[in-house]
N, C-alpha and C positions, 0 to 999 in steps of 0.2 A: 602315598606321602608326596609333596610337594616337592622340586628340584630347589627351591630354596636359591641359597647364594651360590654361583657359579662354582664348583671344586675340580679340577681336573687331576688324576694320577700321569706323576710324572717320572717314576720308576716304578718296581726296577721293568716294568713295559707301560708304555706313554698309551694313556688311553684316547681314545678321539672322542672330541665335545665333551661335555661336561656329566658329571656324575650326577646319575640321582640317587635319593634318598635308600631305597633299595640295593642299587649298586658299592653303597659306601656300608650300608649296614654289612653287606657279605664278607666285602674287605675285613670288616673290625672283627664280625662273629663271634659265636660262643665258641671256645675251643670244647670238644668234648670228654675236660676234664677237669676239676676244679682248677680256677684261673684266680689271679690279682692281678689286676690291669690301673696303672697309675696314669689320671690324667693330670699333665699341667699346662701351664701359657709361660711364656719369657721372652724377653725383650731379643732383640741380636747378640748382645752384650752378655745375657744370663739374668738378667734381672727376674724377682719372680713378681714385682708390682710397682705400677705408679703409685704418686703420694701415698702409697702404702697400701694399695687397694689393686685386685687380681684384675679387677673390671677396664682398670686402663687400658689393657693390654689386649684385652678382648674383641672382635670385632665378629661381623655378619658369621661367615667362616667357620670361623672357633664355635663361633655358638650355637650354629649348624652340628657339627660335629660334636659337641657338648652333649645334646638334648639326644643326640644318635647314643650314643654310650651311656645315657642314664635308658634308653629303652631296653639295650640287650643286657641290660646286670639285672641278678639278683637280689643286693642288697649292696648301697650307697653305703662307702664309709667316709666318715671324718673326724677328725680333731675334734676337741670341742672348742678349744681356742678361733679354729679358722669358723666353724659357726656361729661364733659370737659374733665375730669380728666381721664377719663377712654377711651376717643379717639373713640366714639362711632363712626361705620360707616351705613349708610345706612341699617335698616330692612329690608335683605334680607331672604327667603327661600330656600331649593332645590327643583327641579323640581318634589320632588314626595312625597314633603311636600308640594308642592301649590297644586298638585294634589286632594290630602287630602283635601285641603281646599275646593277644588272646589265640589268634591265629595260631600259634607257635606254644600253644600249652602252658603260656605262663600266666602270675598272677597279672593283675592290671596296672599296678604297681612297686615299682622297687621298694625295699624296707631300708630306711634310711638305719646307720650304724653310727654312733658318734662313742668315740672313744675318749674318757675321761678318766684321768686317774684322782680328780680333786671331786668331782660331780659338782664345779659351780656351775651349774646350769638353770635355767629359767626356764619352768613346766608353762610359761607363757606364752614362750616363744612359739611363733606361727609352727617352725617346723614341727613338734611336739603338739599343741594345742590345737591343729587343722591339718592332723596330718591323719593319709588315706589310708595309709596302713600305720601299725601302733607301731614305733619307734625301738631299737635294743641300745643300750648302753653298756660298751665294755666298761666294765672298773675293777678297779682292785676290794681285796677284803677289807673289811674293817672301815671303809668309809661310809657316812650316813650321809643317807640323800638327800636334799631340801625340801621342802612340805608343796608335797603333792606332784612330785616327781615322777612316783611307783605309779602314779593314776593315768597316768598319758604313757609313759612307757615302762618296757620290762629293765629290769637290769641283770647282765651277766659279770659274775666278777670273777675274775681271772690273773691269778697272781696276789703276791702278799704284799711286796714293796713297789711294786709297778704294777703296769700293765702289762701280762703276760699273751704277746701278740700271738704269738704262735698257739698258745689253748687259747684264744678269744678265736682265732680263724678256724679252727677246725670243731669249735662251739658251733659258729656259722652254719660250717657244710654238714654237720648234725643235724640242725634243722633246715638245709634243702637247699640254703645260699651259695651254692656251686659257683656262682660268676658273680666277683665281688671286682666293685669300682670303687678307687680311691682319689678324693680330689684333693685331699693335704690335710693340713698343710705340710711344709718343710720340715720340720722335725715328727712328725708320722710318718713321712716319706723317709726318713734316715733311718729311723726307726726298724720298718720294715725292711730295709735293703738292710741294715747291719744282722736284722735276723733271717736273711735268704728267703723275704716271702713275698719278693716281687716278681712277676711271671713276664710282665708288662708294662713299657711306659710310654705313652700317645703325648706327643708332646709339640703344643703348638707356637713357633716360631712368630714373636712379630715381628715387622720390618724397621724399627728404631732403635735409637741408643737411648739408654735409660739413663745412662752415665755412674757414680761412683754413687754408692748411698743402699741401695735397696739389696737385699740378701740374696741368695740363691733359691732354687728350689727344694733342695734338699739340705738339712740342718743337721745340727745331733754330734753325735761322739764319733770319729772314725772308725772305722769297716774295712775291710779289704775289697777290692775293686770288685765287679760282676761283669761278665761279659754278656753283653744282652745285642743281637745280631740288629743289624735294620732291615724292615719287613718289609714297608713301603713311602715313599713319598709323593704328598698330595698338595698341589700349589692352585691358590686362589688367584683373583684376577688382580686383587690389589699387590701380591707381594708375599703375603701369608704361605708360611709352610707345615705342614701338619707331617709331622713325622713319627712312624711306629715303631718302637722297635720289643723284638718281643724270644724269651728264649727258646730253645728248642725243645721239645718234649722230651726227648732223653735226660737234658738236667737238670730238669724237676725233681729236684727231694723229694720221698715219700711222706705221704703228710702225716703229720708231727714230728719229721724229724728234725724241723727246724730250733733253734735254740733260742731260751726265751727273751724276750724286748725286755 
Protein backbone atom coordinates (compact mmCIF):
# COMPACT_ATOMS: atom_id res chain seq x y z
CA UNK A 1 0.00 0.00 0.00
CA UNK A 2 1.19 3.37 -0.89
CA UNK A 3 2.55 6.09 2.02
CA UNK A 4 -0.10 8.42 0.51
CA UNK A 5 -0.19 11.97 2.31
CA UNK A 6 2.44 12.51 4.79
CA UNK A 7 0.84 11.31 8.61
CA UNK A 8 3.17 11.30 11.37
CA UNK A 9 2.11 10.08 15.22
CA UNK A 10 2.55 12.62 17.57
CA UNK A 11 1.66 10.89 20.82
CA UNK A 12 1.48 9.48 23.13
CA UNK A 13 5.34 8.38 21.53
CA UNK A 14 6.41 10.80 18.50
CA UNK A 15 7.15 8.61 15.73
CA UNK A 16 10.14 9.37 13.23
CA UNK A 17 9.14 10.32 9.43
CA UNK A 18 6.15 9.62 8.32
CA UNK A 19 3.71 6.64 8.45
CA UNK A 20 2.73 4.23 6.13
CA UNK A 21 -0.13 2.77 5.12
CA UNK A 22 0.63 -0.55 7.00
CA UNK A 23 1.95 1.24 10.03
CA UNK A 24 -1.43 3.29 10.52
CA UNK A 25 -3.51 0.19 9.65
CA UNK A 26 -1.78 -1.46 12.99
CA UNK A 27 -2.43 1.70 14.96
CA UNK A 28 -6.26 1.43 14.09
CA UNK A 29 -6.52 -2.57 14.04
CA UNK A 30 -9.12 -5.15 14.63
CA UNK A 31 -9.60 -5.34 18.29
CA UNK A 32 -10.06 -8.98 19.06
CA UNK A 33 -13.62 -8.57 19.97
CA UNK A 34 -16.70 -7.15 18.57
CA UNK A 35 -15.88 -3.41 18.14
CA UNK A 36 -17.92 0.02 16.97
CA UNK A 37 -15.52 2.37 15.93
CA UNK A 38 -17.18 5.98 14.91
CA UNK A 39 -15.59 7.87 12.27
CA UNK A 40 -16.01 11.65 12.01
CA UNK A 41 -14.22 15.17 10.65
CA UNK A 42 -14.87 18.80 12.38
CA UNK A 43 -13.86 22.02 12.10
CA UNK A 44 -11.62 23.52 15.28
CA UNK A 45 -14.83 24.98 16.50
CA UNK A 46 -16.90 21.43 16.42
CA UNK A 47 -18.53 22.00 13.18
CA UNK A 48 -19.45 18.75 11.57
CA UNK A 49 -19.89 20.56 7.79
CA UNK A 50 -19.38 23.23 5.31
CA UNK A 51 -22.32 24.61 3.34
CA UNK A 52 -23.71 21.51 4.88
CA UNK A 53 -21.54 19.03 3.36
CA UNK A 54 -18.81 16.46 5.42
CA UNK A 55 -16.47 17.02 2.25
CA UNK A 56 -15.47 20.68 3.16
CA UNK A 57 -13.74 19.53 5.96
CA UNK A 58 -12.02 16.75 4.33
CA UNK A 59 -8.69 16.81 2.94
CA UNK A 60 -5.61 14.41 1.64
CA UNK A 61 -5.26 13.07 5.31
CA UNK A 62 -8.72 12.34 6.37
CA UNK A 63 -9.10 10.57 3.48
CA UNK A 64 -6.09 8.59 3.73
CA UNK A 65 -7.34 7.51 6.97
CA UNK A 66 -11.00 7.28 5.73
CA UNK A 67 -10.28 4.48 3.07
CA UNK A 68 -7.70 2.86 5.95
CA UNK A 69 -10.85 2.22 8.17
CA UNK A 70 -13.42 1.14 5.65
CA UNK A 71 -10.54 -1.69 4.80
CA UNK A 72 -10.33 -3.13 8.42
CA UNK A 73 -14.30 -3.19 9.19
CA UNK A 74 -16.52 -5.75 8.60
CA UNK A 75 -19.56 -3.95 7.79
CA UNK A 76 -19.99 0.05 6.92
CA UNK A 77 -22.96 1.50 8.90
CA UNK A 78 -25.04 4.42 8.18
CA UNK A 79 -27.88 6.57 8.46
CA UNK A 80 -29.97 6.69 5.64
CA UNK A 81 -30.42 10.32 5.89
CA UNK A 82 -26.41 10.84 5.67
CA UNK A 83 -26.66 8.47 2.49
CA UNK A 84 -28.82 10.45 0.82
CA UNK A 85 -27.53 13.41 1.41
CA UNK A 86 -24.18 12.73 1.16
CA UNK A 87 -24.53 10.82 -2.46
CA UNK A 88 -23.16 7.58 -1.07
CA UNK A 89 -21.62 5.42 -3.96
CA UNK A 90 -20.97 1.89 -3.99
CA UNK A 91 -18.33 0.27 -1.05
CA UNK A 92 -15.69 0.09 -3.09
CA UNK A 93 -11.62 -0.78 -2.17
CA UNK A 94 -8.33 -0.58 -4.31
CA UNK A 95 -6.85 -3.58 -5.45
CA UNK A 96 -4.17 -3.51 -2.65
CA UNK A 97 -6.63 -2.87 -0.01
CA UNK A 98 -8.79 -5.98 -1.02
CA UNK A 99 -5.37 -7.47 -1.07
CA UNK A 100 -5.07 -6.79 2.53
CA UNK A 101 -8.28 -8.15 2.99
CA UNK A 102 -7.60 -11.13 1.47
CA UNK A 103 -4.40 -11.64 3.15
CA UNK A 104 -5.91 -11.35 6.60
CA UNK A 105 -8.94 -13.91 5.90
CA UNK A 106 -11.47 -11.49 5.17
CA UNK A 107 -14.07 -10.85 2.53
CA UNK A 108 -13.01 -8.32 -0.28
CA UNK A 109 -15.34 -6.18 0.75
CA UNK A 110 -17.18 -4.39 3.61
CA UNK A 111 -21.08 -4.96 3.73
CA UNK A 112 -22.38 -1.70 3.72
CA UNK A 113 -25.22 -1.22 6.68
CA UNK A 114 -27.72 1.69 6.43
CA UNK A 115 -30.05 2.08 9.09
CA UNK A 116 -33.61 3.26 8.31
CA UNK A 117 -36.54 3.45 10.26
CA UNK A 118 -38.76 5.18 7.43
CA UNK A 119 -37.04 2.81 4.34
CA UNK A 120 -37.17 6.08 2.05
CA UNK A 121 -34.63 4.88 0.16
CA UNK A 122 -33.70 4.65 -3.61
CA UNK A 123 -32.96 0.78 -4.79
CA UNK A 124 -31.08 3.06 -7.53
CA UNK A 125 -28.90 4.43 -5.70
CA UNK A 126 -25.18 3.46 -6.77
CA UNK A 127 -24.61 2.28 -3.27
CA UNK A 128 -27.39 -0.42 -3.63
CA UNK A 129 -27.52 -0.93 -7.35
CA UNK A 130 -23.45 -1.40 -8.05
CA UNK A 131 -22.79 -2.55 -4.89
CA UNK A 132 -20.04 -5.54 -4.48
CA UNK A 133 -21.46 -7.01 -1.73
CA UNK A 134 -25.57 -6.92 -1.30
CA UNK A 135 -26.36 -4.18 1.13
CA UNK A 136 -28.48 -4.94 4.92
CA UNK A 137 -30.96 -2.47 5.98
CA UNK A 138 -31.85 -2.09 9.63
CA UNK A 139 -35.63 -1.18 10.05
CA UNK A 140 -38.15 -1.46 12.19
CA UNK A 141 -41.45 -3.73 11.84
CA UNK A 142 -44.32 -2.95 10.07
CA UNK A 143 -42.70 -0.67 7.59
CA UNK A 144 -42.97 -1.51 3.63
CA UNK A 145 -40.14 -1.02 1.53
CA UNK A 146 -40.27 0.73 -1.78
CA UNK A 147 -40.62 -1.40 -5.01
CA UNK A 148 -37.57 -3.09 -5.52
CA UNK A 149 -35.84 -2.47 -2.52
CA UNK A 150 -35.77 -6.39 -1.31
CA UNK A 151 -33.97 -6.93 -4.80
CA UNK A 152 -30.51 -5.13 -4.19
CA UNK A 153 -30.66 -5.65 -0.61
CA UNK A 154 -31.65 -7.75 2.54
CA UNK A 155 -33.69 -6.12 5.29
CA UNK A 156 -33.43 -6.68 8.95
CA UNK A 157 -35.90 -5.21 11.24
CA UNK A 158 -35.39 -4.70 14.52
CA UNK A 159 -37.67 -2.96 17.01
CA UNK A 160 -41.43 -1.87 16.75
CA UNK A 161 -41.39 1.97 17.18
CA UNK A 162 -37.65 2.53 16.28
CA UNK A 163 -34.91 1.15 15.46
CA UNK A 164 -33.71 -1.14 17.82
CA UNK A 165 -29.84 -0.40 17.76
CA UNK A 166 -28.76 -2.77 20.22
CA UNK A 167 -30.73 -6.14 18.40
CA UNK A 168 -29.74 -4.62 14.94
CA UNK A 169 -25.81 -4.76 16.28
CA UNK A 170 -25.67 -8.07 17.56
CA UNK A 171 -28.02 -9.22 14.32
CA UNK A 172 -24.69 -8.06 12.72
CA UNK A 173 -22.19 -10.11 14.78
CA UNK A 174 -24.59 -13.17 14.11
CA UNK A 175 -23.67 -13.08 10.81
CA UNK A 176 -19.88 -12.57 11.28
CA UNK A 177 -19.74 -8.40 11.36
CA UNK A 178 -17.36 -8.45 14.27
CA UNK A 179 -15.80 -4.88 13.33
CA UNK A 180 -18.36 -2.40 12.53
CA UNK A 181 -17.53 1.29 11.16
CA UNK A 182 -19.80 3.99 11.60
CA UNK A 183 -19.71 7.23 9.63
CA UNK A 184 -22.98 9.15 10.85
CA UNK A 185 -24.47 10.82 10.78
CA UNK A 186 -25.13 12.99 14.10
CA UNK A 187 -28.12 11.74 15.26
CA UNK A 188 -26.95 7.67 14.59
CA UNK A 189 -23.93 8.79 16.42
CA UNK A 190 -26.26 10.06 19.49
CA UNK A 191 -28.17 7.40 19.10
CA UNK A 192 -25.60 4.83 19.66
CA UNK A 193 -23.68 6.62 22.56
CA UNK A 194 -27.29 7.10 24.45
CA UNK A 195 -27.40 3.28 23.92
CA UNK A 196 -23.57 2.48 25.22
CA UNK A 197 -22.60 0.98 21.82
CA UNK A 198 -19.83 3.04 20.97
CA UNK A 199 -16.34 1.32 21.57
CA UNK A 200 -14.65 4.02 19.48
CA UNK A 201 -14.39 7.34 18.00
CA UNK A 202 -11.48 8.27 15.18
CA UNK A 203 -12.02 11.78 14.79
CA UNK A 204 -10.60 14.09 12.49
CA UNK A 205 -9.57 17.69 13.42
CA UNK A 206 -9.60 20.30 10.70
CA UNK A 207 -7.54 23.40 10.98
CA UNK A 208 -10.42 26.27 10.51
CA UNK A 209 -13.27 27.91 12.04
CA UNK A 210 -16.42 27.13 10.53
CA UNK A 211 -18.01 29.73 12.76
CA UNK A 212 -21.78 29.70 14.17
CA UNK A 213 -24.39 27.79 11.83
CA UNK A 214 -23.53 24.14 11.28
CA UNK A 215 -24.37 21.37 14.07
CA UNK A 216 -22.18 19.18 15.79
CA UNK A 217 -21.28 15.80 15.32
CA UNK A 218 -23.47 14.10 17.56
CA UNK A 219 -27.33 14.97 17.70
CA UNK A 220 -30.29 13.37 19.44
CA UNK A 221 -31.96 13.18 22.89
CA UNK A 222 -29.32 13.54 25.85
CA UNK A 223 -27.37 10.48 27.41
CA UNK A 224 -25.26 10.54 30.16
CA UNK A 225 -21.63 11.37 29.44
CA UNK A 226 -19.06 8.23 28.41
CA UNK A 227 -15.61 8.29 29.29
CA UNK A 228 -13.90 7.09 26.24
CA UNK A 229 -9.66 7.45 26.93
CA UNK A 230 -7.44 9.02 24.08
CA UNK A 231 -5.31 6.25 22.39
CA UNK A 232 -3.34 8.24 19.89
CA UNK A 233 -2.60 11.33 18.19
CA UNK A 234 -1.74 11.71 14.51
CA UNK A 235 -0.76 15.15 12.77
CA UNK A 236 -0.52 15.92 8.99
CA UNK A 237 1.83 18.30 7.35
CA UNK A 238 -0.92 20.75 6.86
CA UNK A 239 -2.30 21.07 10.37
CA UNK A 240 -4.80 18.15 10.38
CA UNK A 241 -5.21 16.08 13.61
CA UNK A 242 -6.61 12.64 13.58
CA UNK A 243 -7.40 11.65 16.93
CA UNK A 244 -8.51 8.20 18.50
CA UNK A 245 -9.88 7.73 21.20
CA UNK A 246 -11.26 4.23 22.17
CA UNK A 247 -12.45 2.49 25.53
CA UNK A 248 -11.03 -0.15 27.46
CA UNK A 249 -11.81 -3.75 27.20
CA UNK A 250 -12.89 -4.00 30.65
CA UNK A 251 -16.11 -1.70 29.91
CA UNK A 252 -17.42 -3.14 27.37
CA UNK A 253 -20.91 -4.30 28.07
CA UNK A 254 -21.70 -7.82 27.41
CA UNK A 255 -23.30 -7.82 24.12
CA UNK A 256 -26.83 -7.35 24.36
CA UNK A 257 -26.84 -5.71 27.34
CA UNK A 258 -27.15 -2.70 25.97
CA UNK A 259 -30.55 -0.86 26.12
CA UNK A 260 -32.55 -0.24 23.15
CA UNK A 261 -32.11 3.09 20.66
Amino acid sequence: MTAGTPIARVWPTPATGPLTDPELAALYGRPGRPHLRVNFVASADGAVALDGYSAGLSGAPDKRVFGLLRMLCDGLVVAAGTLRHEGYRAVRLSEDRRAWRREHGLTEYPTLVVVSGSLDLDPAQACFADAPVRPLVLTRAGVEPPPGLTTVADLVRCGAERVDLAAGLAELRRRGLDQLLCEGGPYLFGALTAADLVDELCLTVAPLLAGAGPGRITAGDASPPRRLPLRHVLAAEDGVLMLRYARDPGDVPPAGSAPAA
